[in-house]
N, C-alpha and C positions, 0 to 999 in steps of 0.2 A: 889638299887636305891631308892629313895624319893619317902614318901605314897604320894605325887601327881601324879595324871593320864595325865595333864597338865601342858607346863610352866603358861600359861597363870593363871592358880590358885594360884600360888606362889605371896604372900606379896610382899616379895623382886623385883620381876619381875612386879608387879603392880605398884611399888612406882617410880620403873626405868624408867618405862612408862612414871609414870608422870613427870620426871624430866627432861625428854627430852622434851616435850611438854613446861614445864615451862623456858628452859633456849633459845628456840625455839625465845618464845614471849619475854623474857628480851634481846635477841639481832637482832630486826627485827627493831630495832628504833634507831633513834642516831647517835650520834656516837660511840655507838657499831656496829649500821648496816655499816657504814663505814671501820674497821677496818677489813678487810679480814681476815686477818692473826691468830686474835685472836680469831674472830665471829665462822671461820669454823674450827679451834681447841676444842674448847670449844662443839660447837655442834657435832663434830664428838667425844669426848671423853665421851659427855652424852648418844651418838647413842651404843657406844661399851658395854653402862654397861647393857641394856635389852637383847643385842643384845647375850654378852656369856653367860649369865644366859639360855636365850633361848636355843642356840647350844651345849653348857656342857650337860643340860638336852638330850636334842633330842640323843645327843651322846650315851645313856642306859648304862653306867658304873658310878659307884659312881668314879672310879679314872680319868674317865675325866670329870663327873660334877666338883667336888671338883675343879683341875687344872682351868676351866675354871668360877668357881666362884672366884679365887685370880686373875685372868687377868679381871674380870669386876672391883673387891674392886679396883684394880690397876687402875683403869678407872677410878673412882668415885676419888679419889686421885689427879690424875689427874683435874680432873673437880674441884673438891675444889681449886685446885694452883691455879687456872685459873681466879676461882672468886676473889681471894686476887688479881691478875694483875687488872684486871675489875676495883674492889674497887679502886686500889689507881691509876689507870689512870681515875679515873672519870665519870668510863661508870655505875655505879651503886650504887645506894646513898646504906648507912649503912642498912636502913633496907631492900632495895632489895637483897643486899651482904646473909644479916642474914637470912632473909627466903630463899633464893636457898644455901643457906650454911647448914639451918636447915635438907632439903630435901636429901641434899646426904650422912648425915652424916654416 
């Protein structure tokens, strides 16, 4: 298992954090806040990437951390597609795009 005693100390789990937090706020306004479909796709695929980083951990095997760190990347992939829909429907000017694009890279 990983020299962390906590997910919670984990870089990657911290940065997750925040980008759920961040794409929370870029779609509470707008019309992003309008678009159901897209708003709670988007935040439920930035919910999934702290969320398996945390359970793979808690799980106590490196073969299911591992697995369960390629379903959060798979997350975070996700969340990037998502910002290119966003970008080119309108709901996010270039540099909001590029900083939450920077964040999950």
């Amino acid at each position: 298992m990983a020299a962390f005693k906590r997910f919670e100390d984990m870089e990657a789990w911290q940065a997750a954090r925040r980008l759920v937090g961040e794409i929370y706020e870029a779609t509470k306004t707008g019309a992003f806040q309008r678009d159901f479909s897209l708003r709670d796709q988007i935040r439920r695929a930035a919910i999934s990437v702290p969320s398996n980083i945390a359970e793979g951990f808690e799980r106590g095997s490196d073969r299911d951390f591992a697995r369960f760190l390629l379903i959060a990347k798979g997350s975070a992939g996700e969340v990037r597609a998502q910002l290119y829909c966003a970008l080119d429907l309108g709901y996010l000017s270039n540099e909001e795009f590029q900083h939450l694009h920077d964040l999950v890279k």
